[in-house]
C-alpha positions, 0 to 999 in steps of 0.5 A, a space after each residue: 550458521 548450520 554446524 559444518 557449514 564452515 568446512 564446506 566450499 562451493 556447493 555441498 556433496 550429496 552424502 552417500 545413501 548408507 553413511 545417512 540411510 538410520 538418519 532418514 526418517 522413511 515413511 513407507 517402502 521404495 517403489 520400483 524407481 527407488 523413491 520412497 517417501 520421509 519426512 524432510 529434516 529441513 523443516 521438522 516436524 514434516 506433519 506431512 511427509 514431502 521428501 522424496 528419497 532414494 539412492 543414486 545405482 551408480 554413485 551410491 550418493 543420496 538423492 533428494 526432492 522435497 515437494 515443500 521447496 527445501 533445497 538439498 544443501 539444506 537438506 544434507 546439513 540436517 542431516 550432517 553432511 559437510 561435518 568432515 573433509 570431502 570425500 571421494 565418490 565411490 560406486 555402489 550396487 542396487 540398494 535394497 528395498 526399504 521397509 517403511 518405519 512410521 505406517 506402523 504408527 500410522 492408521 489408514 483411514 482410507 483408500 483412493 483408486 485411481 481409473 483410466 477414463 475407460 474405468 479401469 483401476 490402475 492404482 491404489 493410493 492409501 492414505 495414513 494418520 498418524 496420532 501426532 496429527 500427520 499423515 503418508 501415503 502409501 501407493 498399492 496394486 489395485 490388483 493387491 492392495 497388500 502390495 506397496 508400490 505402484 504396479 510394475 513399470 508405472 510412475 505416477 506421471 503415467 497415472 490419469 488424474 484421480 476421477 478421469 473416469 468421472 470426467 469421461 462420463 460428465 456432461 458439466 463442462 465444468 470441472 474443479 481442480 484441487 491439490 488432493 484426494 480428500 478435497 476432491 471427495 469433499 467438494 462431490 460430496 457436499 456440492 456434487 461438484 465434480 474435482 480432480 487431483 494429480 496423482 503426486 499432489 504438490 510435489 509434482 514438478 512436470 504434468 505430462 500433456 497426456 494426463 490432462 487432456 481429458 480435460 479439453 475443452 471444459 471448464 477449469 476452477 482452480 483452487 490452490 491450498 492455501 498456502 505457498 506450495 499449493 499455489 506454486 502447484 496450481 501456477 503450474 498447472 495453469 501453464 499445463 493447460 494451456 493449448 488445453 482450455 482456456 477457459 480458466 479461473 483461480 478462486 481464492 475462498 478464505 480459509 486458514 493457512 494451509 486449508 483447502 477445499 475440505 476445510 471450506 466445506 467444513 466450515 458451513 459454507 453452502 452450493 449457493 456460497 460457493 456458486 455466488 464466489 466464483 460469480 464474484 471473483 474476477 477473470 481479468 485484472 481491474 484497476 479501481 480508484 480509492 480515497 488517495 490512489 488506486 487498487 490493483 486485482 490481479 487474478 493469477 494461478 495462484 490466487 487474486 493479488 491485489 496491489 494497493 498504490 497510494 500517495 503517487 507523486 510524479 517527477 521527471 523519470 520518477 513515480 513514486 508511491 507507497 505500495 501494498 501487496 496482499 494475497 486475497 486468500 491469505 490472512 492479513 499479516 501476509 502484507 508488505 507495504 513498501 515505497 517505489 519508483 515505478 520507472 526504476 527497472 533496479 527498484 522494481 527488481 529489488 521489490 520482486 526479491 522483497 515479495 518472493 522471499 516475504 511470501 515465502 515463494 520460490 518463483 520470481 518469474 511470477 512476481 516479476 510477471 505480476 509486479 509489472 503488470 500492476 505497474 503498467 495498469 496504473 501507468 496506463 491509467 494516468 496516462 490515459 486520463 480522460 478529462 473529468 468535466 466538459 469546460 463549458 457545463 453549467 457552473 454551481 448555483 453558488 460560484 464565487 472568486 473569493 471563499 472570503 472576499 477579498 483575502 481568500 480564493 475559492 478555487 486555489 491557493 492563498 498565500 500570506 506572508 510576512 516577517 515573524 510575529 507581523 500578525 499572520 497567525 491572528 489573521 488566520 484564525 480569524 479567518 478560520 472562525 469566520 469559515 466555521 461559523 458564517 461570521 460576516 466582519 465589517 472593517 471599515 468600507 469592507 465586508 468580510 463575507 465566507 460564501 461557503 461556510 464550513 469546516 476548517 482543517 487547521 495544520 499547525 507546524 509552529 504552535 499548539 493547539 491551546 494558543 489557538 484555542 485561547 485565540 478563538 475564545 477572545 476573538 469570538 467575544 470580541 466578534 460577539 459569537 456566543 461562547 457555547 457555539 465553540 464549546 459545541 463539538 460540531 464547531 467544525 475547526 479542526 486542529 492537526 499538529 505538523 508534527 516535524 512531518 512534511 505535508 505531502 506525507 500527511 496526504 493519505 490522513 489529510 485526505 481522509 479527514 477532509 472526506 470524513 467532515 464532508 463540511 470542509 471547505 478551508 485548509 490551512 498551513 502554518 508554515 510553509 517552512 515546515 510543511 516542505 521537505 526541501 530547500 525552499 529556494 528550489 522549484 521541486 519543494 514547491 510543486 511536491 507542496 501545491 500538488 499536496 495541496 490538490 490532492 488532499 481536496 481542499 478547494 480553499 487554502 491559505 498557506 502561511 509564508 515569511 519574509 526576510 529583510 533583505 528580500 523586501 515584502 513583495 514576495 515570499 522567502 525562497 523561490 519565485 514558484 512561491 509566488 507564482 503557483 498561488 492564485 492569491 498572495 497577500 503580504 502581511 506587516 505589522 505597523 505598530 506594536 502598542 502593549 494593547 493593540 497591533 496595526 497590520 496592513 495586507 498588501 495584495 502582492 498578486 491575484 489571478 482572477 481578479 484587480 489588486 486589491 488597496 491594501 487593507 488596515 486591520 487593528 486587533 485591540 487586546 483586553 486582558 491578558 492571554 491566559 484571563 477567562 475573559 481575554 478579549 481580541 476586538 478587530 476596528 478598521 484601521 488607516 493603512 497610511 497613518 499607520 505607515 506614517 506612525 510607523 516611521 516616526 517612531 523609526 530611527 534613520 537607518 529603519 526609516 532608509 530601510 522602508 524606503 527601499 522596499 518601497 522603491 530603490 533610491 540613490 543617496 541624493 534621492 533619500 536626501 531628498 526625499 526626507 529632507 534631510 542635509 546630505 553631510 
């Protein structure tokens, strides 16, 4: 807390001017109206002197302006106010005339002169540097420029714009307009561009009509400083202009925090540079699509703002999105990146304070202003989609129902489920080396055929990368595909750790990765119960995940599920969506489980495009153990009912009860029957 603080209640009382006159740090002597120019105490050191000060004639209380935004109860703490009890207002007679402290140590280095558009000299503005690399400005009577002080009853809102009588003569309608003198100069110099300034730089609060009338009917290219005031300047502007001209347009050259024109000039950039930026810099906002969203460009009086929208996922009275802002100008720390709901009047107004006070801003109207202009451009763009493909065109040379005939879609979702350690992970990998390398697999009457080999992107919440690993070592010798086909780094399966993170927050770098190996054809996720954030008995988790899905771009995926026992094997665990949004669900079990093989029989428990498939019996024969160089997993064809078969004679009553039900339901007598059993 600033000192004194703590005794002040409400808002601060202006000191009076003599109690605080030795603690001002006055730069030059007080024109007619009584304003001298010093350097602000609130945001020291002020290399560029932008407080305005003078004393009230009637109170004797000292007034404040300070063209950086400081507020005055910031700006009297600095300067002691509030460190003892309120004080009664008293009145004061005219303050005397102050003699300026620092223009001794100050140099002029030049003088600019002020012309009505007739050509007539009305003012003299002296420009002052200081060693410690500041500078002032003294104003003068072009009449003597010896005199300080604008010539007697003028106020710098009466001053034309600096070069008005350049504009007067000029045949180009096009004019730029910048914050200072020395800017001006440096754009007529190196570019014979022609440039206008105000007479108060960006302290200027109110621009009279008047004085930028002789601007109608031209061309006006703004270019704000690079830093807050001077786009807070050029936002006024833009609104003085108008009824004007309408034709104007804000560039936003790169320089360093608080360069301007002088500094781009500086820094090498030619005519054509020039010419070719404002040809590129936008009139009107655009809206373009990126990798997982889109980007806003918003052309304003301050600069071009560009709003990144990514990870958009849609819910009723909901769209949310990771949201990036940035001015184009300003360098890349000046980024804040935020998630919101773009329907939530509360949250938005929450973002417009966040931007505000990040930029360094004082206008929320402007953000306001641009916030929901971004806002709109994007909501208007969903709701204004267009179809992407006329329904009946020509289909691909190579169009097929399955990615891998019979167990996996093409086009959608493939879910397998089933209890824990029923083979589900085994059977994936499998299908992931066949995706990888065109692996054709016979399994009895069936032909596992991948129609679009390709890349695999294997998301794992349960394992780790060296389990699958060792499983696609052993199932490659078993399958007989020589070792150094995987030991190569293009063999396209590639391994993403879950990480404890929900799928539909990896969306941006999923989507990014499959883009990046354009060879991707098959996702995989391993399991869904990891991969949700949300209760899996719910409908929301289930649409947030296949959305996930669809927006990572992968055609093909299988989705790993479970079972519990009460629920039985024909759908998996959690809401019935489970089973409805996929294409294709299978249910994996396991029948036997010797020390050296492992019997699965998958049961196509749905499939939207085409007949339910007989279940398909799978024996996976283990040679070695796990971590032997040469552990072996061969893949025979196995007899889905002598499977079941064996699998009951080595149940005991109350399993082989339990199998019974799942398959049908059945009252005592009916088990009785059906088993042969006495009914005591």
């Amino acid at each position: 807390m600033p000192k004194g603080l703590g005794n002040t209640s409400g808002p601060l009382q202006a000191p009076l001017y003599r109690d605080v006159e030795d603690r001002l740090d006055i730069v030059d002597e007080a024109s007619d109206d009584g304003w001298a120019n010093a350097r602000c105490p609130a945001h020291s050191p002020d290399e560029h002197p932008s407080l305005g000060v003078k004393e009230d004639t009637k109170t004797g209380e000292l007034v404040v302006n300070c063209r950086a935004g400081c507020s005055r109860e910031k700006i009297f703490l600095s300067l002691g106010a509030g460190e003892s009890s309120p004080r009664p207002k008293t009145k004061s007679g005219k303050r005397k005339k102050t003699t300026k402290k620092s223009s001794s140590g100050g140099k002029l280095v030049t003088t600019y002169e002020y012309r009505t558009p007739e050509g007539v000299p009305v003012a003299l503005k002296k420009r002052y540097e200081t060693p410690d690399g500041g500078k002032y400005f003294v104003w003068a009577d072009p009449q003597d420029a010896e005199k300080s002080g604008l010539p007697s009853g003028l106020k710098e809102s009466d001053l034309p714009l600096y070069n008005a009588d350049k504009v007067q003569e000029a045949k180009s309608k096009r004019i730029f307009f910048v914050e200072g003198e020395k800017a001006a100069d440096a754009l007529e110099k190196a570019y014979n561009a022609l440039s206008v300034c105000l007479p108060g730089g960006a302290g200027t609060k109110n621009i009279p009509p008047e004085q930028l009338e002789i601007l109608r009917g031209r061309e006006i290219i703004i270019w704000p400083d690079n830093d807050p005031g001077g786009r807070s300047l050029m936002r006024t502007v833009v609104t003085a202009l108008e009824g004007i001209t309408t034709n104007t347009l804000t560039i936003s050259p790169y320089v360093p925090p608080k360069g301007d024109a002088y500094d781009y000039v500086q820094a090498g950039h030619t005519k054509k540079d020039l010419a070719n930026l404002i040809k590129e810099t936008p009139r009107d906002p655009s809206v373009i699509e990126i990798l997982d969203g889109y980007e806003v460009a918003i052309p304003e009086s301050g600069g071009l703002i560009k709003f990144r929208f990514e990870n958009l996922e849609y819910a009723p009275h909901k769209v949310e999105a990771d949201i990036s802002v940035w001015h184009e100008q300003v360098s890349i720390p000046h980024r804040i990146s935020l998630r919101q709901n773009l329907l939530s009047a509360s949250s938005q107004e929450g973002f417009v304070r966040q931007l505000t006070k990040y930029f360094d801003e004082k206008d929320q109207t402007t953000w306001f202003r641009l916030v929901n202009n971004a806002y709109d451009l994007i909501l208007d763009k969903n709701r204004n989609r267009e179809a992407d493909e006329w329904v009946m065109a020509p289909l691909p040379k190579v169009s097929n129902l399955y990615h891998i005939h019979p167990l996996v879609t093409e086009d959608g979702l493939t879910v397998l489920f089933g209890m824990g350690g029923s083979g589900k992970s085994y059977l994936t990998a499998l299908l992931s080396l066949l995706t990888a390398t065109g692996h054709e697999l016979k399994i009895g009457n069936d032909i596992f055929v991948v129609h679009n080999p390709g890349g695999v992107i294997y998301v794992d919440y349960e394992a780790s990368r060296a389990r699958l690993h060792r499983r696609m070592k052993a199932l490659a010798r078993g399958l007989g595909i020589e070792a150094r086909t995987l030991d190569q780094k293009d063999f396209p399966v590639y391994y993403v750790s879950g990480g404890g993170i929900p799928l539909r927050q990896q969306v941006p770098s999923l989507r990014k990765l499959f883009k990046e190996k354009r060879d991707g054809r098959l996702l995989i996720v391993d399991s869904v119960a990891q991969a949700t954030d949300g209760e899996l008995k719910d409908e929301g988790p289930v649409s947030a995940y296949s959305n996930a899905i669809t927006r990572i771009g992968a055609t093909a995926s299988i989705s790993i599920a479970h079972v519990t026992k009460d629920q039985g094997h024909d759908y998996p665990f959690g809401s019935v969506f489970w089973h409805n949004a996929p294409r294709l669900t299978w249910n994996v079990q396991r029948l036997n489980g010797e020390d050296d093989e492992m019997g699965l029989a998958v049961y196509n428990r749905k499939s939207n495009d085409d007949n339910l498939k007989a279940p398909l019996g799978l024996v996976f024969n283990f040679s070695g153990a796990v971590q032997d160089p040469d552990f072996t997993v061969t893949i025979t064809a196995g007899d889905v009912k002598e499977m079941e078969e064996k699998s009951k004679k080595g149940m005991g009553r109350a399993e082989e009860v339990d199998a019974l039900l799942d398959e049908k339901p059945c009252t005592k007598e009916e088990i009785a029957k059906e088993k042969g059993w006495d009914r005591t």
